[in-house]
N, C-alpha and C positions, 0 to 999 in steps of 0.2 A: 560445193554442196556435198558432192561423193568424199571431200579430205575431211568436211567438218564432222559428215557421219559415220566416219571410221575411228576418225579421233573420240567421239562420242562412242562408241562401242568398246574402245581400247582404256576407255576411262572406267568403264564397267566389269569388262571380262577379266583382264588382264589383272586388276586386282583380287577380282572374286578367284581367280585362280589360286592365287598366293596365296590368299583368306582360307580357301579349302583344305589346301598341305598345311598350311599353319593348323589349322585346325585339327581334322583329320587324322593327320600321324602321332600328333603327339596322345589324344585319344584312345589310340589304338596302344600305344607303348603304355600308358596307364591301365588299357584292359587286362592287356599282358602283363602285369605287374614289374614292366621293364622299370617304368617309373612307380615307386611306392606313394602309400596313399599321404602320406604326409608331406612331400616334397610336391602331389597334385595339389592338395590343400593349399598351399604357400602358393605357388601359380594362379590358380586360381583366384586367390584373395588378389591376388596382383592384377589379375582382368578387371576385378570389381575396383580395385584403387582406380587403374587405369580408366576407366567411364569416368568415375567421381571428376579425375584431373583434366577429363576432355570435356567435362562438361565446365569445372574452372575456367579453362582456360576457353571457351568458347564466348564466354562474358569478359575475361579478363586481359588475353591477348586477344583474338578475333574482333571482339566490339570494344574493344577500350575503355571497360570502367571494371574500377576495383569492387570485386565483392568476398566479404569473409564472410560470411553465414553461407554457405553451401553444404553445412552440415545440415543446418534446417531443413530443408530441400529432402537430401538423405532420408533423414529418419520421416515425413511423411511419406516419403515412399514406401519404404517400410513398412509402416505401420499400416498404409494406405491396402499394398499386398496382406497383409493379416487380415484385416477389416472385411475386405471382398472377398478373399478365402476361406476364412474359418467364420465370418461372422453371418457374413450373406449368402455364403454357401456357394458361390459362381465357381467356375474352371480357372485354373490357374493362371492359364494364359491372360483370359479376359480381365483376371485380377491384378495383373503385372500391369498390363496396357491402359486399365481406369486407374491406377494407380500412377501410373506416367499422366495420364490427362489430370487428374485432381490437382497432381503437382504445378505442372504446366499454366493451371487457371490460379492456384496460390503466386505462382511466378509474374500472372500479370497483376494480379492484384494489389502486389508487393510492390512491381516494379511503377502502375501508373500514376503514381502520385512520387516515386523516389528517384526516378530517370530524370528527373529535372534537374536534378543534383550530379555532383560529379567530384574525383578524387575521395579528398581526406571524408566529406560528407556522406558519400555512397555509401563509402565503406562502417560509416559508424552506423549506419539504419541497417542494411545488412547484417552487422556485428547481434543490434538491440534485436531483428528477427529472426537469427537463428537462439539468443537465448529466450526471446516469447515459445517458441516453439516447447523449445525443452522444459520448460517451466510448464505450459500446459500440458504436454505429453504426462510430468512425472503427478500429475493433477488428478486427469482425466485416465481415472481408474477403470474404469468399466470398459474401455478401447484396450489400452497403453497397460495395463499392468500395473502403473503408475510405476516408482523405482525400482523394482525387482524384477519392472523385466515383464517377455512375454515369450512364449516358447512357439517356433513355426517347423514344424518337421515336413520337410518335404524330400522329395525323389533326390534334389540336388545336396543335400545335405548326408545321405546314405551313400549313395553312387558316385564316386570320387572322375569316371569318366564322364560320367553321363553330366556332371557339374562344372568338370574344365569346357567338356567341348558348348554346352548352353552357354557360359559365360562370356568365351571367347569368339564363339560366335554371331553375337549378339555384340562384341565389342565391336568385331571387324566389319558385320554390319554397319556401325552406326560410323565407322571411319569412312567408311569409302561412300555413304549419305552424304557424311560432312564436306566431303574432298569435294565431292561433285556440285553438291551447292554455293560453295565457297566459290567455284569456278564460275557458276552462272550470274547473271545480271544481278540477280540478289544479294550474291553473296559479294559480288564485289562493290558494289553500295555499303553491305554493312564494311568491309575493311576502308571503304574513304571517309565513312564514319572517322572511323576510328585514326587515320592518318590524319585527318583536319576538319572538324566540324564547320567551319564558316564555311571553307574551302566546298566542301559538301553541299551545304544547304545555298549556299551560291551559284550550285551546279543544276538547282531543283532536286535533289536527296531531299525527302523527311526525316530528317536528322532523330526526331523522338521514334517516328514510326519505327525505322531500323532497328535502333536502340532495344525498345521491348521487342523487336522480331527474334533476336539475340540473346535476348534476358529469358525468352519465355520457352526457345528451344533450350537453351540450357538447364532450366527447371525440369523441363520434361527428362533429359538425360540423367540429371538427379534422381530423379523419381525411379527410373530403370535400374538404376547403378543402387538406389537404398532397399529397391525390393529383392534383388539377385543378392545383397548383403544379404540380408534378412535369411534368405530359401539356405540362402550357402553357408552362413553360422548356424541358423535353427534356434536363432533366440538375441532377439533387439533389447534394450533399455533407452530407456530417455535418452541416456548421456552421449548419444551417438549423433547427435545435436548439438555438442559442444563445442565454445570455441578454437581448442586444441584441434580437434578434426578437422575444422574449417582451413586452419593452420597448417595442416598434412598436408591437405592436398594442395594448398598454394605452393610450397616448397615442391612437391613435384611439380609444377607449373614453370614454378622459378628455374628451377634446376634442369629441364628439360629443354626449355625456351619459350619466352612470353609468346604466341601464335606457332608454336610449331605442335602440330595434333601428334604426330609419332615421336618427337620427342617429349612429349608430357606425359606419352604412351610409356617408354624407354624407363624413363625414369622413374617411374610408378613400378614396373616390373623389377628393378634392380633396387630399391631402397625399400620393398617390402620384402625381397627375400634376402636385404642387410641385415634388418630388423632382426629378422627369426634365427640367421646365421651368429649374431650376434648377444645371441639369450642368456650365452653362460656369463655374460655381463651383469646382467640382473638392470636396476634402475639406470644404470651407468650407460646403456646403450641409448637412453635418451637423448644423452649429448650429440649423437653423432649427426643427429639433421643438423642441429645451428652449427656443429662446426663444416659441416659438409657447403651450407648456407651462405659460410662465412667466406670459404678456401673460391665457391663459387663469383659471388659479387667481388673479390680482390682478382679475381687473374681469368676469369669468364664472366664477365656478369650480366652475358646474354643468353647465357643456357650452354646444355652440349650442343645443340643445334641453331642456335638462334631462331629465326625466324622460317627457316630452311624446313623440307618436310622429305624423306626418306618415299623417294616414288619408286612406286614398284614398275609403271610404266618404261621412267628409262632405264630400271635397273634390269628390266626383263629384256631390252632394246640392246643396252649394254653384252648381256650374255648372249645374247644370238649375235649379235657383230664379232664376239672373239671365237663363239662356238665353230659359228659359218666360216670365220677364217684359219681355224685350226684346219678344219675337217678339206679345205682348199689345199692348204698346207702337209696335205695328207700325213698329220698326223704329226709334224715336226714344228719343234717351238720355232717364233721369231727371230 
C-alpha cells in the first residue's frame, strides 16, 4: 500500500517538477530577451504542433485507429475560442475550456456511428469530416469570417513570454494527464484495445466503449491545441481544416513513434523549427517532410522512439544514483 502510494506520488511530483524548469527558465530567458521574440515564436508554435500530435497520436498509436481529419477538430476549437470570447463575451479561460467541451461532444458525435469502422475506412470519414468542417467554416460567414479569415488578439499573441510559458504549460499538463491515465485501469484497456480487439472483448473490455473513450479525449485535445493556435497567431482561416494539416501532424506521429507521447512531442518541436530554419528555401522546403517520411519508414519505420516514452521518473532516479555516488566518491570519477 505505502510502495503503491509513493509510486503514485512519483508519477505526479516528480514530473511536475521537470514540467516547472521546463517551463519556467526558458520564460524567464524570453523575459530577459536572452531568447528573442522570434525564435519564442517558432517554440511556441512547436507547443501547439506538439498538442495537435498528442492529440494524433492519442487516437492513432494509443487506441489503434487511423484518423486524418484532426485538422477538423483544430479549427473548431478555434473558432470555437473566437465564438465564446468576442462573440459571447465569456473570460478567456472559460472560452478555451467550452471550446475543448464543444469539441469533445463534435468528437463523439463523429466518432458514434464511425468507430464501427476501422483501417482504410476510419480514415476516409475522418478525411470527408475534416473537409465538411472546412467547407462550412469558409460558409458560415457571420462566425468564421468565412475565407478571409477572422482576426483574435489576445495577451498570448502580444507577450511572447507570457505565450511560451501558457502554451507549454498547458502542453505538459496534458502530458503527465495522459502518462498517468494511460497507466490506470482505463488506460490500459484502451491499449489492449488496441493490441487485439477479440483478444479484449474476450477478456470482458468494451471494445466500442474504449474506442470513443479515446476518440473523444483526443477531440477535446484538439480543441485546446486549435484555440492556443488561434490566441497565438491572432488570426484563423477555414483552411486550418485542411487536409495537408491533417497530414502534419500525422508525420509528426510517424516520425516520433506511433504510441510514444514524448516522441510525437520531439518531433513536433524539431520539424517546426526545420520548417522556419529552412525558409530561405522558399516552396522547396516542402519537400523535406516526405523525404524525412521517406529516410524514416526505409531504416526506422518505428519512430525515433518507437513505442518507448522518455520518463522523467527514471531519468530523475537515474541522476540521483550517479549524483549519490559521485558525492560518496568524494568527488572523483569511477
Amino acid at each position: 500500500m505505502e510502495i503503491n502510494r509513493r509510486n503514485r506520488l512519483s508519477n505526479w511530483i516528480i514530473p511536475g517538477v521537470f514540467a516547472l524548469a521546463g517551463v519556467g527558465l526558458p520564460s524567464l530567458l524570453i523575459k530577459l530577451n536572452i531568447i528573442d521574440a522570434y525564435i519564442a515564436q517558432i517554440i511556441t508554435l512547436g507547443g501547439v504542433n506538439a498538442l495537435l500530435a498528442v492529440s494524433v497520436n492519442t487516437i492513432t498509436g494509443i487506441t489503434g485507429q487511423l484518423s486524418i481529419g484532426q485538422a477538423g477538430f483544430m479549427a473548431l476549437g478555434a473558432y470555437g475560442a473566437i465564438f465564446f470570447n468576442l462573440d459571447v463575451g465569456l473570460p478567456l479561460p472559460i472560452a478555451v475550456i467550452l471550446a475543448g467541451v464543444v469539441t469533445a461532444l463534435a468528437g463523439f458525435l463523429i466518432g458514434f456511428p464511425t468507430l464501427k469502422l476501422s483501417g482504410d475506412y476510419l480514415a476516409i470519414v475522418t478525411l470527408g469530416f475534416g473537409e465538411i468542417i472546412r467547407v462550412i467554416l469558409i460558409n458560415l460567414k457571420g462566425i468564421s469570417g468565412g475565407a478571409n479569415g477572422r482576426r483574435f488578439t489576445t495577451f498570448l499573441a502580444i507577450y511572447p513570454d507570457r505565450s511560451f510559458f501558457t502554451v507549454t504549460a498547458i502542453l505538459a499538463g496534458v502530458l503527465i494527464l495522459l502518462q498517468n491515465f494511460l497507466r490506470s485501469s482505463y488506460g490500459r484497456a484502451i491499449l489492449a484495445v488496441r493490441e487485439d480487439e477479440i483478444a479484449a472483448n474476450a477478456n470482458g473490455i468494451e471494445v466500442f466503449r474504449y474506442k470513443m473513450a479515446g476518440f473523444v479525449i483526443a477531440s477535446f485535445i484538439a480543441g485546446i491545441g486549435g484555440s492556443l493556435f488561434a490566441m497565438v497567431v491572432g488570426f484563423v482561416k477555414p483552411d486550418v481544416a485542411s487536409f495537408n494539416k491533417s497530414i502534419d501532424y500525422l508525420i509528426f506521429v510517424v516520425l516520433g513513434g506511433m504510441g510514444s507521447m514524448t516522441g510525437s512531442v520531439l518531433a513536433a518541436y524539431v520539424l517546426t523549427y526545420l520548417q522556419e530554419f529552412l525558409r530561405f528555401l522558399q516552396d522547396y522546403r516542402l519537400l523535406i517532410y516526405p523525404l524525412i517520411l521517406i529516410f524514416v519508414m526505409l531504416f526506422r519505420p518505428q519512430g525515433l522512439l518507437g513505442m518507448k516514452e522518455l520518463s522523467f521518473v527514471h531519468l530523475s532516479v537515474r541522476l540521483w544514483t550517479r549524483l549519490s555516488g559521485f558525492l560518496r566518491r568524494g568527488g572523483k570519477a569511477p
